[in-house]
N, C-alpha and C positions, 0 to 999 in steps of 0.2 A: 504494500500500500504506500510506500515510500521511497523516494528517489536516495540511491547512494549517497550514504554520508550524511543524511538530513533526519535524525530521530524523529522530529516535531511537524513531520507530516502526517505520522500515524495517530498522532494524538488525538482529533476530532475522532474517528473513526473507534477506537479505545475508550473514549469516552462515551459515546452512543451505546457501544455494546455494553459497557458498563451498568449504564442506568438501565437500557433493555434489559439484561439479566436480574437486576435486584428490582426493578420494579414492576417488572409485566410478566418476566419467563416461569412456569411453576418450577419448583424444585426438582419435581422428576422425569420434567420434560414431556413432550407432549407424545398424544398416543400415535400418531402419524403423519405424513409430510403434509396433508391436505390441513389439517388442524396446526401445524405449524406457520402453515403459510397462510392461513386467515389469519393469526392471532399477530405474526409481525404485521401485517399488513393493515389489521387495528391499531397495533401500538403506534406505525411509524406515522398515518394519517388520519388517524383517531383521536390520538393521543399526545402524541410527541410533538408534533405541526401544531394541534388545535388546542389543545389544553396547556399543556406543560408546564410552566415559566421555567424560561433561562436566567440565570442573573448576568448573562453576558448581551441581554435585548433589555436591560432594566427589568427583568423580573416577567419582560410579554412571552408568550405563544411566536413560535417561530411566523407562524401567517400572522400571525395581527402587527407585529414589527415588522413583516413586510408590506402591507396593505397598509398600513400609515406611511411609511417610504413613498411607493406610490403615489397615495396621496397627495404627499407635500411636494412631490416631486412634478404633479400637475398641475399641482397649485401653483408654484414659482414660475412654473415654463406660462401660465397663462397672466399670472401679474408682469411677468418679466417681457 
């Protein structure tokens, strides 16, 4: 996941799996790939995107810091 020589690529990625594991994956793991892959597939846009807070987005939802980005970002381009 990371370019030679660069440790601090893998970190975001490390992180993710991180919080997926201790906050959404069950301990004994799931009973099949079809149930594994609905349950990431909740965590990652269910949950992680829409709910979550980061405290590296001041504590938002990955979409809602981006969707006010946007926002102010159409705002400026129309006052500007």
């Amino acid at each position: 996941m990371s370019r030679r020589g660069n440790c601090w690529d893998n970190a975001p990625n490390e992180r993710f799996f991180r919080s997926f594991k201790t906050e959404w994956m069950p301990k004994r793991g799931y009973e099949n790939i079809a149930e594994a892959s609905s349950a990431i597939s909740d965590y990652i846009w269910g949950y992680y995107q829409t709910v979550r807070p980061h405290s590296f987005n001041n504590y938002l939802p990955p979409a809602e810091k981006e969707r006010r980005y946007f926002n102010q970002s159409l705002l400026s381009g129309v006052l500007n």
